[in-house]
gemmi code that builds the backbone of each chain (N, CA, C; Angstrom):
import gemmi

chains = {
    "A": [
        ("UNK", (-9.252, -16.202, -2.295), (-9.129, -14.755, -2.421), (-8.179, -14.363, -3.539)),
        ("UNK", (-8.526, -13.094, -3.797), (-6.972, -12.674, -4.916), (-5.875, -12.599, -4.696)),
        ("UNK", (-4.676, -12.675, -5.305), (-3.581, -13.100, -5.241), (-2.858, -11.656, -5.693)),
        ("UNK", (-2.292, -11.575, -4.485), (-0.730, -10.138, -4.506), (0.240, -10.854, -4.412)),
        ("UNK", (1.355, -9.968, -5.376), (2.612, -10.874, -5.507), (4.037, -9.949, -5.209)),
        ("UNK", (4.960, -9.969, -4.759), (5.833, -9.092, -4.505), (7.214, -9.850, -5.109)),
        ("UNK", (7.516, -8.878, -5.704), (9.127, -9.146, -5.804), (10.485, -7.919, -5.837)),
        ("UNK", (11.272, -8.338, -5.318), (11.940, -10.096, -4.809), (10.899, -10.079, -3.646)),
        ("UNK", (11.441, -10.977, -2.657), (10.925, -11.610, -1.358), (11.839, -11.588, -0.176)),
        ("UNK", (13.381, -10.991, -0.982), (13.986, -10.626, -0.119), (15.242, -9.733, -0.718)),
        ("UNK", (15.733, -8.560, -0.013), (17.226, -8.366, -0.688), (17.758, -7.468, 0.130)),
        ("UNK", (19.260, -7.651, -0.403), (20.481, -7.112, 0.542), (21.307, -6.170, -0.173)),
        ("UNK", (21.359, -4.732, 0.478), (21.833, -3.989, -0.587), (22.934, -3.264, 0.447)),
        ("UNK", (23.713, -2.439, -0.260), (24.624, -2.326, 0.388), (24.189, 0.121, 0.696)),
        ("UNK", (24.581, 0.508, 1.557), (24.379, 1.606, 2.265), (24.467, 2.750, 0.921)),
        ("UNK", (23.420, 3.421, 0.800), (23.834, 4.714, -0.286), (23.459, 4.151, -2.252)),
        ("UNK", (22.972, 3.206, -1.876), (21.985, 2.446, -3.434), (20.397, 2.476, -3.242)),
        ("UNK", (20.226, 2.268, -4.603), (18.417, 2.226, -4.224), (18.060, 0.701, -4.738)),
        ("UNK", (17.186, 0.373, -3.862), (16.040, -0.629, -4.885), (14.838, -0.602, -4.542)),
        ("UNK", (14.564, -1.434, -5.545), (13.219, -1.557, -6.192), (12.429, -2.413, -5.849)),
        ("UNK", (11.345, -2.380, -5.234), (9.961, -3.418, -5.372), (8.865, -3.501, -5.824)),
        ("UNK", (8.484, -4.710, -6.436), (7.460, -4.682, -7.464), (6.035, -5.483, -6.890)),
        ("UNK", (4.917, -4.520, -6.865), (4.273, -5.513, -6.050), (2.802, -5.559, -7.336)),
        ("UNK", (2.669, -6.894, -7.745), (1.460, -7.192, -8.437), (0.140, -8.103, -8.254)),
        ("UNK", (-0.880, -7.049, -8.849), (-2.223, -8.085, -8.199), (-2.319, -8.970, -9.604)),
        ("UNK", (-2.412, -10.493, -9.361), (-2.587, -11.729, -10.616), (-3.801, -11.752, -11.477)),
        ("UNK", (-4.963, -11.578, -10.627), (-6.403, -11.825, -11.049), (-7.150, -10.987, -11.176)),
        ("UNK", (-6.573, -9.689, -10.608), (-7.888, -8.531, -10.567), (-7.208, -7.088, -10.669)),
        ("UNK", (-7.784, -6.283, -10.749), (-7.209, -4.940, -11.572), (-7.275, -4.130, -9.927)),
        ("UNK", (-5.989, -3.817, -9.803), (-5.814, -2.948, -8.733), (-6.135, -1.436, -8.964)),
        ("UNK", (-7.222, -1.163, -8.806), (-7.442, 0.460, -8.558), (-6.772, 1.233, -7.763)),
        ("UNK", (-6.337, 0.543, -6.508), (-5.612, 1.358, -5.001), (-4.883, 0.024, -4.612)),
        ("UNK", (-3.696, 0.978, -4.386), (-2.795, -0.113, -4.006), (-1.913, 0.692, -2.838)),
        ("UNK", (-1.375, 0.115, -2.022), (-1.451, 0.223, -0.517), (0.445, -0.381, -0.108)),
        ("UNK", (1.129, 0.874, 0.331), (2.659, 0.739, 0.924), (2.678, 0.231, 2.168)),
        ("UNK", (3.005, -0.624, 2.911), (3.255, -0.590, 4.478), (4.834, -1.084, 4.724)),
        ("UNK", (5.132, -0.701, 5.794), (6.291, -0.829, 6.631), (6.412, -1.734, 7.903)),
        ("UNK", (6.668, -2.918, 8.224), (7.076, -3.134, 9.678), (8.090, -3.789, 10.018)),
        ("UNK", (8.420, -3.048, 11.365), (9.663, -3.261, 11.869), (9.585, -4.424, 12.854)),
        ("UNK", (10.879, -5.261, 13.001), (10.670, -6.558, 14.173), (9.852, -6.045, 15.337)),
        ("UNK", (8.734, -6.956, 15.798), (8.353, -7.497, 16.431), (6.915, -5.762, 16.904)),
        ("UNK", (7.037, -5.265, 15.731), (6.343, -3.949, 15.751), (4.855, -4.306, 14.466)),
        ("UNK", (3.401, -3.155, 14.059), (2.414, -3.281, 13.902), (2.767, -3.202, 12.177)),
        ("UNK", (2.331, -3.271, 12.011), (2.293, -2.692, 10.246), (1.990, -1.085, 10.178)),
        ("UNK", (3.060, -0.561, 9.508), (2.644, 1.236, 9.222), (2.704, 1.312, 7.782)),
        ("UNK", (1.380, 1.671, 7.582), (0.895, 2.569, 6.483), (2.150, 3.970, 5.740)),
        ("UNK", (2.785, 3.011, 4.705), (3.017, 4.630, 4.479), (2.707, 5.649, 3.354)),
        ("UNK", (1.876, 4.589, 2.362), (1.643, 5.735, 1.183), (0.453, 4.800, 0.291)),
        ("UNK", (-0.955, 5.780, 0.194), (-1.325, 5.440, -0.678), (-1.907, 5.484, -2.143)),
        ("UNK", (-1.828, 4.858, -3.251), (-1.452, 4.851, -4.808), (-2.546, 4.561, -5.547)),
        ("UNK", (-3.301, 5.419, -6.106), (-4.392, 5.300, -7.405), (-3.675, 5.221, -8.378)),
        ("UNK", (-4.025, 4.191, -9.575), (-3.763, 3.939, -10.842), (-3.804, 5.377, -11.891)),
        ("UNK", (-2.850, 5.932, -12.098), (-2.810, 7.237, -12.384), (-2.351, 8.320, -12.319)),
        ("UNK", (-2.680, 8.761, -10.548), (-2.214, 9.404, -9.819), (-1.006, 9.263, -9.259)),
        ("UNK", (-0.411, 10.495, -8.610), (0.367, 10.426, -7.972), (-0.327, 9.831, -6.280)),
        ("UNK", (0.597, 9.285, -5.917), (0.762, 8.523, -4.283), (0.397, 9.811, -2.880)),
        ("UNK", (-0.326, 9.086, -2.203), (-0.402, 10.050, -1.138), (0.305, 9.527, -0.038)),
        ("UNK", (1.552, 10.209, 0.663), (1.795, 9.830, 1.625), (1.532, 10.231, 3.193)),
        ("UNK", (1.750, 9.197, 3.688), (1.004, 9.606, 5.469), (2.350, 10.088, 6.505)),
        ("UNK", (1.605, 10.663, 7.117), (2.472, 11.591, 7.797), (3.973, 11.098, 8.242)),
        ("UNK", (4.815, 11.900, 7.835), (6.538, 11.574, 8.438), (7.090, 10.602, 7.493)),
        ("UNK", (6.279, 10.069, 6.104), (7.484, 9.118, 5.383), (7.642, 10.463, 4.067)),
        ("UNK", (9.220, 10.227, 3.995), (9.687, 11.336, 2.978), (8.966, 10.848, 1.392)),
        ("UNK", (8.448, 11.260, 0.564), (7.933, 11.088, -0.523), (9.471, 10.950, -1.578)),
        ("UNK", (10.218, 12.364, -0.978), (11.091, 11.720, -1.880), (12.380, 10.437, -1.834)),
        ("UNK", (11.799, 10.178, -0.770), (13.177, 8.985, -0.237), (12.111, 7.350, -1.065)),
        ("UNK", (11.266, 7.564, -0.855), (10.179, 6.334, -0.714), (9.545, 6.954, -2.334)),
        ("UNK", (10.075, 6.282, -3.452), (9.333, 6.911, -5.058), (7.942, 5.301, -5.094)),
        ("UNK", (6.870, 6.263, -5.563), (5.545, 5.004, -5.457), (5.699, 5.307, -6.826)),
        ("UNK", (5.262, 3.884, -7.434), (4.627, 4.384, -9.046), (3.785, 3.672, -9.256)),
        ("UNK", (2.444, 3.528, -9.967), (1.619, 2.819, -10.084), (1.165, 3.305, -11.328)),
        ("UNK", (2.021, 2.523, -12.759), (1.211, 3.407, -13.638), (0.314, 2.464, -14.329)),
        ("UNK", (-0.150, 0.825, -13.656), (-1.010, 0.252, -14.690), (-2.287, -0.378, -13.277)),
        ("UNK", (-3.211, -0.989, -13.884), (-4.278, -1.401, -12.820), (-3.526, -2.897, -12.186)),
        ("UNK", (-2.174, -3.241, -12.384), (-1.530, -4.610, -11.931), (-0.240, -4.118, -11.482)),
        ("UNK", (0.408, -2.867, -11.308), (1.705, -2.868, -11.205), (1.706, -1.594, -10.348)),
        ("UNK", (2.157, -1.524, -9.303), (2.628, -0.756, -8.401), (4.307, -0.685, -8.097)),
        ("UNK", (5.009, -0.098, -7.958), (6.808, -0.134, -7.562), (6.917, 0.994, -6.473)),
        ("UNK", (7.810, 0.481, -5.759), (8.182, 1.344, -4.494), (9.767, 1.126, -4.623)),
        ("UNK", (10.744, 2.273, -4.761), (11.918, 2.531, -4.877), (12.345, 3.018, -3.241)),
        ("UNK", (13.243, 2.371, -2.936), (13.728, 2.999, -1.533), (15.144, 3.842, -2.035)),
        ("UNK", (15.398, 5.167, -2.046), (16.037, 5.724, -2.889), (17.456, 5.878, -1.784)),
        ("UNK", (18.552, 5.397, -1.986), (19.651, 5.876, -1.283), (19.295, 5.567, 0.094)),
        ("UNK", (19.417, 4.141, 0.031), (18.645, 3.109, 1.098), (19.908, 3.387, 2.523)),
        ("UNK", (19.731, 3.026, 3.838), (20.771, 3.213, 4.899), (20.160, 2.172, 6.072)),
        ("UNK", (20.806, 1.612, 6.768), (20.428, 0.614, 7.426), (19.191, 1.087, 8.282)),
        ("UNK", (18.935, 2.441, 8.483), (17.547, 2.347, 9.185), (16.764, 1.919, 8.387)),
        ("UNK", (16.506, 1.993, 7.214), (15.489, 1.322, 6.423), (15.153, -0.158, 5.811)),
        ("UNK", (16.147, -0.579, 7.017), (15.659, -2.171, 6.796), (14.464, -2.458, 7.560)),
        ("UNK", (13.728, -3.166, 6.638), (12.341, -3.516, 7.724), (11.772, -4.523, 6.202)),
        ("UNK", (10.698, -4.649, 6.622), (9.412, -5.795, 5.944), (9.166, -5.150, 5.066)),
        ("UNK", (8.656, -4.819, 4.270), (8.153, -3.928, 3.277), (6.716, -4.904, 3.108)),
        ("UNK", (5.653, -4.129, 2.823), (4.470, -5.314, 2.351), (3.719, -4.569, 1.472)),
        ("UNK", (2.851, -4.981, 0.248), (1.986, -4.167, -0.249), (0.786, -4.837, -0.167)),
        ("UNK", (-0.208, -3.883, -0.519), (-1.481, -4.019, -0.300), (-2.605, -3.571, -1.793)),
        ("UNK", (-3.444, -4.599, -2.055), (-4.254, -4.137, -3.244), (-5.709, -3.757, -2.977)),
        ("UNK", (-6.638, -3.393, -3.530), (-8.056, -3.748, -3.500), (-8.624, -2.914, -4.958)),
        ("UNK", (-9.360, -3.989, -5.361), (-10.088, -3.754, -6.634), (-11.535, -2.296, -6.523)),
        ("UNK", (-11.373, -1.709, -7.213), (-12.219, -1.119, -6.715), (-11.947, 0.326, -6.292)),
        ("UNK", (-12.823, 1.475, -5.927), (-12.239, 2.079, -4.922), (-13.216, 2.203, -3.405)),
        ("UNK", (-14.309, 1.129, -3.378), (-15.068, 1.292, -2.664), (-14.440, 0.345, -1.704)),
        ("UNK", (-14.122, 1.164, 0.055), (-13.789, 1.262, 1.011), (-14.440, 0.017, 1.655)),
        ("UNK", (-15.194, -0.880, 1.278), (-15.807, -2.081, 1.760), (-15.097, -2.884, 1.020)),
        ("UNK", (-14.729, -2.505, -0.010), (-14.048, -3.410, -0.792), (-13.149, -4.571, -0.314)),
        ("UNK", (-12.773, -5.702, -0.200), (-11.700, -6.405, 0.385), (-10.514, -5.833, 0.066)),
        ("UNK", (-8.879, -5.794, 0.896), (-8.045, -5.283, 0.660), (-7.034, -6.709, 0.910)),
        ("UNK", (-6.196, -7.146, -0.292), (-5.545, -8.085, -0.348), (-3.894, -7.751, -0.005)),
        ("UNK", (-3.177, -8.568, 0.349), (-2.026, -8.032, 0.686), (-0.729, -8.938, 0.191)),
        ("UNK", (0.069, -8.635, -0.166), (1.639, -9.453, -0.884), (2.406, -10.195, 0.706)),
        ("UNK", (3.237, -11.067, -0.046), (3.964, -11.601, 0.528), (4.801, -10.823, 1.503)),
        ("UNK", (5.421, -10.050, 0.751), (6.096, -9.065, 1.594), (7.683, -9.324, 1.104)),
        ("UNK", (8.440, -8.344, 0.837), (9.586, -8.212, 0.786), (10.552, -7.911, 2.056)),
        ("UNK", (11.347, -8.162, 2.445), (12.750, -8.161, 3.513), (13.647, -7.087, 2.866)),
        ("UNK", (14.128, -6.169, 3.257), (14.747, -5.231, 3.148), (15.939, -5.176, 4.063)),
        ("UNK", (17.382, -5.737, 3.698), (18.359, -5.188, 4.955), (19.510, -4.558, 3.984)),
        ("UNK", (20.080, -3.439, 4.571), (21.190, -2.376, 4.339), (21.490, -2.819, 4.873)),
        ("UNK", (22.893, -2.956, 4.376), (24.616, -3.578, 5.028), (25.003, -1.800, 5.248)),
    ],
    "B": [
        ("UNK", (-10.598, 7.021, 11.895), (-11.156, 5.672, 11.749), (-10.934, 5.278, 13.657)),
        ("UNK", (-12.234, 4.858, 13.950), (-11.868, 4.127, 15.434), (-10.542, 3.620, 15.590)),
        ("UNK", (-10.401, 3.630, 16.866), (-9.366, 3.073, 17.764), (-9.855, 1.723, 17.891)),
        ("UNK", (-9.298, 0.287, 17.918), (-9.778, -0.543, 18.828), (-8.871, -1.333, 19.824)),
        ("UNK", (-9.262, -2.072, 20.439), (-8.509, -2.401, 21.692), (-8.912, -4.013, 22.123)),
        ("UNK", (-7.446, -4.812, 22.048), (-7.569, -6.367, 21.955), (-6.696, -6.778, 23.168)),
        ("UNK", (-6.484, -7.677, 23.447), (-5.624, -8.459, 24.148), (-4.733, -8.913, 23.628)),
        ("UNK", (-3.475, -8.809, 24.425), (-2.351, -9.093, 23.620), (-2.050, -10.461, 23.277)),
        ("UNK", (-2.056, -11.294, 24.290), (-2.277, -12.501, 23.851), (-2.871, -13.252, 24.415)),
        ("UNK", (-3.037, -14.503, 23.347), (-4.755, -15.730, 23.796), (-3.753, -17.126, 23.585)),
        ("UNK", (-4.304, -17.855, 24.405), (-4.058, -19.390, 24.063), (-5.283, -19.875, 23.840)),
        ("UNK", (-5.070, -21.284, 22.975), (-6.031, -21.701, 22.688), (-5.990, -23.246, 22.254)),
        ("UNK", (-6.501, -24.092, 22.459), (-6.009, -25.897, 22.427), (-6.483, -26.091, 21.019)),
        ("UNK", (-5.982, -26.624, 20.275), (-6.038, -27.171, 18.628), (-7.307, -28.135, 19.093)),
        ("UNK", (-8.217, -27.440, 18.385), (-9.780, -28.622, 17.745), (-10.869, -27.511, 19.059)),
        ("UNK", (-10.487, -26.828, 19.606), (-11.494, -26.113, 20.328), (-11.542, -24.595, 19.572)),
        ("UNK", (-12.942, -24.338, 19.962), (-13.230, -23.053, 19.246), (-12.062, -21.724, 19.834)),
        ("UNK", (-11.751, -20.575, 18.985), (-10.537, -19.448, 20.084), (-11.704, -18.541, 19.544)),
        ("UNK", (-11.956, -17.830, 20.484), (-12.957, -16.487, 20.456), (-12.066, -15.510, 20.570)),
        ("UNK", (-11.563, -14.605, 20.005), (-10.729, -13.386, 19.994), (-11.693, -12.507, 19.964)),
        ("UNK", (-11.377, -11.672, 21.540), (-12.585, -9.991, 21.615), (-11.893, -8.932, 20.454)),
        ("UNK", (-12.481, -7.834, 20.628), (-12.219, -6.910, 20.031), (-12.945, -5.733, 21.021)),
        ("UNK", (-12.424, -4.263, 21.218), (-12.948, -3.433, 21.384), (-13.242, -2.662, 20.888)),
        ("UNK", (-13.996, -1.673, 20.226), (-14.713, -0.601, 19.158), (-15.407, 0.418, 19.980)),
        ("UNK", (-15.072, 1.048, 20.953), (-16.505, 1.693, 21.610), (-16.750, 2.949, 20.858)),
        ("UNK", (-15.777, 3.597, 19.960), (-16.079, 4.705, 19.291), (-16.060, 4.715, 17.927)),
        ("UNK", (-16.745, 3.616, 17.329), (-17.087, 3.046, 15.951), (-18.166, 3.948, 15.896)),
        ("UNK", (-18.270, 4.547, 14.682), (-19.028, 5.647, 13.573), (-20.279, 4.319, 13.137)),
        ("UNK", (-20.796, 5.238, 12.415), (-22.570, 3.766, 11.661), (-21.348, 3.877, 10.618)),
        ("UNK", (-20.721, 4.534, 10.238), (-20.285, 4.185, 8.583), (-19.126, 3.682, 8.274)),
        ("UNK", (-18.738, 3.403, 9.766), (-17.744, 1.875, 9.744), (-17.598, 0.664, 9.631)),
        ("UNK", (-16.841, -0.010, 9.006), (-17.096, -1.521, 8.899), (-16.212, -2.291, 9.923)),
        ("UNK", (-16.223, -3.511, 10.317), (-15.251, -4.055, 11.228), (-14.656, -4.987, 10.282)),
        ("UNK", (-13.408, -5.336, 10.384), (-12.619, -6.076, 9.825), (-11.318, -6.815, 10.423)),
        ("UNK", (-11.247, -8.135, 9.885), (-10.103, -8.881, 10.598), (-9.283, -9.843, 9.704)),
        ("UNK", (-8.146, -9.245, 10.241), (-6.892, -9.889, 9.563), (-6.017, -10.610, 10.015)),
        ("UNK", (-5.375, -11.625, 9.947), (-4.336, -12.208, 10.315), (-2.833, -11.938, 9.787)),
        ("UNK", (-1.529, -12.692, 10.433), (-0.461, -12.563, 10.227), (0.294, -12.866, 10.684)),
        ("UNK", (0.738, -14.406, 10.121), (1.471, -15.331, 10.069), (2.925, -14.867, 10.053)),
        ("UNK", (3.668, -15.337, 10.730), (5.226, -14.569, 11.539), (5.745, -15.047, 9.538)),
        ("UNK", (6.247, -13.724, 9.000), (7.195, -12.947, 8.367), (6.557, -13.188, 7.177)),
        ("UNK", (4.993, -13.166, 7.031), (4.208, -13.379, 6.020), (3.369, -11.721, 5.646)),
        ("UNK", (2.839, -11.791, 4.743), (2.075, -11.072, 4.578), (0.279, -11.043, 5.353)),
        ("UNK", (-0.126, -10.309, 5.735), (-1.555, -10.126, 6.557), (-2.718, -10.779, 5.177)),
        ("UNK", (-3.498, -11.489, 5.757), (-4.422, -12.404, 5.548), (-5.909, -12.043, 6.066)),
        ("UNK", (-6.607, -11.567, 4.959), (-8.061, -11.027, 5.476), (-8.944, -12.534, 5.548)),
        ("UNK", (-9.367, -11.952, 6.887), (-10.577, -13.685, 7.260), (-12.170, -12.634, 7.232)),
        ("UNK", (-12.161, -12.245, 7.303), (-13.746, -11.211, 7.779), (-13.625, -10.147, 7.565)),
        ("UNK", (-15.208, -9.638, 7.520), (-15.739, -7.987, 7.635), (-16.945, -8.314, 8.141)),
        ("UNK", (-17.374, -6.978, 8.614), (-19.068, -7.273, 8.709), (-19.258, -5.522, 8.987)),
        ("UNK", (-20.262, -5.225, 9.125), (-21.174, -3.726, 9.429), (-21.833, -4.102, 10.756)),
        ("UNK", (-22.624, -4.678, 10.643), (-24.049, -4.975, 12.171), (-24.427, -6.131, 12.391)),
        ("UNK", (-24.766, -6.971, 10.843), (-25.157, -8.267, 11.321), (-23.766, -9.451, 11.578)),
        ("UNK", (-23.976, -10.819, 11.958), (-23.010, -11.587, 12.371), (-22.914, -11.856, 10.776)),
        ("UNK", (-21.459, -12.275, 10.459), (-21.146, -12.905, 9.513), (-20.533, -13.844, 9.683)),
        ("UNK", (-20.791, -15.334, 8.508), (-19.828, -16.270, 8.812), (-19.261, -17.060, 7.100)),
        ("UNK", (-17.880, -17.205, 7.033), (-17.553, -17.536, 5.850), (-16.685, -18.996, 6.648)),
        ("UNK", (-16.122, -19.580, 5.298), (-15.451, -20.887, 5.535), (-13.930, -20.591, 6.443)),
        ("UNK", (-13.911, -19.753, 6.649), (-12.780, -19.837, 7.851), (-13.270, -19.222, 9.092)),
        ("UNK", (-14.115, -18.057, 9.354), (-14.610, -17.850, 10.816), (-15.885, -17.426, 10.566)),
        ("UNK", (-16.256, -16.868, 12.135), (-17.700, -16.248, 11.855), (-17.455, -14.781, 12.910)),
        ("UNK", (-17.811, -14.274, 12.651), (-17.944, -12.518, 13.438), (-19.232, -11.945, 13.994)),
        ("UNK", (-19.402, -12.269, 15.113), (-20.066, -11.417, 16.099), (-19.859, -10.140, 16.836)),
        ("UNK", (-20.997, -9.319, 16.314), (-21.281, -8.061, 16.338), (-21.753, -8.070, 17.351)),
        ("UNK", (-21.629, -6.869, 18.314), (-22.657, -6.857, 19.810), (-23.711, -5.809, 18.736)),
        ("UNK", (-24.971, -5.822, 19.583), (-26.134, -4.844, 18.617), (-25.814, -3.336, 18.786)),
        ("UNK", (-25.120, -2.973, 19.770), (-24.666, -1.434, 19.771), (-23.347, -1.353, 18.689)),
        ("UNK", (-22.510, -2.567, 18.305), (-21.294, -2.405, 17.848), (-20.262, -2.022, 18.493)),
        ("UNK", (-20.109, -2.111, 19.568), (-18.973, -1.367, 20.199), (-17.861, -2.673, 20.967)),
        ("UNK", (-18.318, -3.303, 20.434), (-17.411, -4.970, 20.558), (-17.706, -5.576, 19.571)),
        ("UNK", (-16.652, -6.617, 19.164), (-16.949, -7.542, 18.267), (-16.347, -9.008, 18.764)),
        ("UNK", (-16.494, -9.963, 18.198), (-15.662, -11.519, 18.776), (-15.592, -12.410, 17.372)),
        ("UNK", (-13.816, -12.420, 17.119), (-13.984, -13.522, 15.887), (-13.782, -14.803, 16.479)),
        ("UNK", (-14.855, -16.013, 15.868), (-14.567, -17.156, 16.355), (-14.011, -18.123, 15.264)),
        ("UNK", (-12.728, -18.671, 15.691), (-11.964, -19.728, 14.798), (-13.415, -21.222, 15.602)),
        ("UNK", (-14.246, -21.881, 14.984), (-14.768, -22.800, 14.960), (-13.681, -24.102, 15.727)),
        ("UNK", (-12.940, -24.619, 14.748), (-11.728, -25.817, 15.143), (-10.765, -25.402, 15.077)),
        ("UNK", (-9.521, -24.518, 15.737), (-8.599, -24.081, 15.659), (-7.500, -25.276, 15.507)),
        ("UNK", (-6.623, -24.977, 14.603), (-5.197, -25.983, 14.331), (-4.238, -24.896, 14.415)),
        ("UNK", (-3.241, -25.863, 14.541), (-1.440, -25.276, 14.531), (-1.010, -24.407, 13.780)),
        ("UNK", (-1.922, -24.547, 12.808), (-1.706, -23.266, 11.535), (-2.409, -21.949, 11.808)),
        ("UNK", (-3.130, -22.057, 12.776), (-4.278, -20.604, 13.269), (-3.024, -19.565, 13.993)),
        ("UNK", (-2.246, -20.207, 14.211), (-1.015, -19.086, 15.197), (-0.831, -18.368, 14.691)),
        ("UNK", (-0.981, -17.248, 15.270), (-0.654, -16.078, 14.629), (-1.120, -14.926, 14.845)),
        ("UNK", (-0.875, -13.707, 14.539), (-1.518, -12.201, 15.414), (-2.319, -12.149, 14.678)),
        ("UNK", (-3.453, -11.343, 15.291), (-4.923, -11.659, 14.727), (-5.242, -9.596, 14.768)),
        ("UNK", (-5.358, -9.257, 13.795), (-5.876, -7.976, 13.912), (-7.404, -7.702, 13.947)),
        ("UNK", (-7.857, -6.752, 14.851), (-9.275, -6.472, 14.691), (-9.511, -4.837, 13.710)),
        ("UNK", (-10.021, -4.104, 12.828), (-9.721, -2.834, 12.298), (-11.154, -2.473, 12.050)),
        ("UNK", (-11.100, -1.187, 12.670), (-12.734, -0.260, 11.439), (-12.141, 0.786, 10.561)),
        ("UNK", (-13.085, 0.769, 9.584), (-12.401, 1.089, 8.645), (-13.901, 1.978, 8.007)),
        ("UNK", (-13.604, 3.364, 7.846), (-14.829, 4.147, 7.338), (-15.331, 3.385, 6.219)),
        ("UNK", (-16.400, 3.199, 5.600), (-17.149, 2.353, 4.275), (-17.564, 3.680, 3.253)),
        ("UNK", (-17.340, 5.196, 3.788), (-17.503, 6.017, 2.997), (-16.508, 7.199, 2.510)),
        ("UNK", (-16.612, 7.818, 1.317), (-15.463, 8.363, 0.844), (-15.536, 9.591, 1.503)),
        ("UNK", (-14.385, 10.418, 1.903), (-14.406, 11.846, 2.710), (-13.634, 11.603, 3.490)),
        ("UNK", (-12.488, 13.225, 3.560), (-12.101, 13.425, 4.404), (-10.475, 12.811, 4.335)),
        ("UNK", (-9.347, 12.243, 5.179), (-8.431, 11.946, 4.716), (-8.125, 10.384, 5.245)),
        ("UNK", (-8.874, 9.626, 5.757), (-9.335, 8.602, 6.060), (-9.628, 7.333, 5.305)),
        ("UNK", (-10.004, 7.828, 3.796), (-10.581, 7.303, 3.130), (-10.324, 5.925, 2.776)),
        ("UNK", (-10.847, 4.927, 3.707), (-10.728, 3.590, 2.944), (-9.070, 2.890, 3.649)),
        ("UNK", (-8.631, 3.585, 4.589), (-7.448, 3.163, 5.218), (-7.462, 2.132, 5.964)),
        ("UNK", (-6.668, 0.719, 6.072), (-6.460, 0.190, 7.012), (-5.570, 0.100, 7.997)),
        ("UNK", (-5.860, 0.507, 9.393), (-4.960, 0.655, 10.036), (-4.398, -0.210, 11.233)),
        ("UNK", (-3.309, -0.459, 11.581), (-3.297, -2.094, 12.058), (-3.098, -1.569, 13.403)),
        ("UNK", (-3.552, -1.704, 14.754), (-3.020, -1.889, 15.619), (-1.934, -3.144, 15.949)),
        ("UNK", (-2.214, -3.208, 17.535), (-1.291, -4.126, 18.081), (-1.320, -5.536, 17.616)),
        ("UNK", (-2.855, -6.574, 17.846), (-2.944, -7.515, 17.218), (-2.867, -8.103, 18.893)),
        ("UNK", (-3.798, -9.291, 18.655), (-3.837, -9.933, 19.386), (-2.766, -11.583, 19.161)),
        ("UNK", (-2.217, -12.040, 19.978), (-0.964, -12.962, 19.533), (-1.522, -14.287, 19.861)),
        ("UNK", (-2.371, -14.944, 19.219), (-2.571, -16.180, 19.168), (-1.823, -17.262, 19.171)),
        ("UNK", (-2.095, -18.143, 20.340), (-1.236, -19.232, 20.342), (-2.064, -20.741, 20.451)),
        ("UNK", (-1.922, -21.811, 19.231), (-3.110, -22.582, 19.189), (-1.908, -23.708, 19.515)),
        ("UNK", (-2.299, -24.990, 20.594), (-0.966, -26.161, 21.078), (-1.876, -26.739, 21.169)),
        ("UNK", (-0.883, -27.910, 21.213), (-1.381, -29.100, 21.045), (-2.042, -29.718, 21.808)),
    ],
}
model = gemmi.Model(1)
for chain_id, residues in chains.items():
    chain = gemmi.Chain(chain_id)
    for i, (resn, *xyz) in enumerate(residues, 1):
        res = gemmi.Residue()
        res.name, res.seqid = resn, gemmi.SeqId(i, " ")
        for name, pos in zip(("N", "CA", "C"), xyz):
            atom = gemmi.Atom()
            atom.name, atom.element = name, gemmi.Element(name[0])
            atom.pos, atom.b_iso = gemmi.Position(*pos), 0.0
            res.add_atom(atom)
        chain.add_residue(res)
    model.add_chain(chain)
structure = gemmi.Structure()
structure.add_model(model)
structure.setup_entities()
């Protein structure tokens, strides 16, 4: 299958900073690319999703401006957690699929670790 | 996009087939079924899709009931490496509406393959 790549894979930031994650598809041109969230021992939540172009749509209750999406090439998506606080430690994962047709396969990254000190 | 509804968790003996149900009873025609895995602190791993007929690729095969309102993925020879929560998802196949093309994960069924 195609290959999503996330980086880092893990990081530790300290309360009231932002960072950055970079999530890239290797082999195939991401048309829609796909935010999720999960928390220990909880489902994967959807929180925003990103056309090459466009601005990001987000799903209900995640702040757009806390959570910045950017996706400005068909391989590069970034998700900024802006003025990060220990509730927002969780998994971070992204998600690709070539295409925008909804049958399409949807590939997914490693996943980044997120903990606020 | 349907609701579906799994069991939380399955055991299953390494080298025997694990049949994981799925429930769908309010799957649309213009849904697809789909299944994912997810390996503890990994990223989710697509094994299948299908619409109506059974499908089978080099890691499982997916049985459709003919109404659609169940499905069953079967791991063939399950190993130590099959552990792991197993998602079942429908997912609309057409554009409209605010739905479009979302995957949405429920609970996951928690696979456990021993020795």
């Amino acid at each position: 299958g195609a290959v999503v790549s996330q980086h880092p894979s893990w990081v530790i930031c300290k309360s009231g900073t932002s960072v950055k994650i970079e999530c890239r598809s290797l082999d195939f041109q991401a048309t829609t690319m796909f935010w999720y969230r999960q928390f220990p021992k909880q489902s994967l939540m959807l929180m925003a999703t990103s056309n090459e172009g466009s601005k990001a749509t987000y799903e209900q209750g995640v702040e757009k401006d806390k959570f910045l999406i950017n996706h400005a090439s068909l391989t590069l998506s970034t998700l900024t957690v802006t003025s990060a606080h220990p509730e927002d430690s969780s998994f971070y994962i992204c998600s690709a699929r070539e295409g925008r047709q909804p049958r399409n396969e949807q590939f997914f990254g490693p996943g980044t670790r997120l903990t606020v000190l | 996009d349907a609701k579906t509804t799994q069991p939380p968790s399955m055991d299953c003996a390494e080298g025997r087939a694990a049949n994981l149900p799925c429930n769908h009873s309010t799957i649309s025609g213009n849904e697809y079924v789909y299944w994912y895995r997810q390996i503890h602190s990994q990223g989710p791993q697509y094994i299948i899709h299908g619409l109506k007929n059974n499908e089978t690729n080099e890691m499982a095969s997916l049985i459709i009931t003919e109404d659609r309102k169940s499905s069953t993925l079967i791991l063939p020879h399950a190993t130590l490496r099959d552990t792991a929560v197993y998602y079942c998802i429908v997912r609309v196949a057409n554009a409209g509406g605010t739905s479009y093309g979302k995957l949405t994960f429920g609970q996951g069924t928690i696979l456990t393959v021993h020795p």
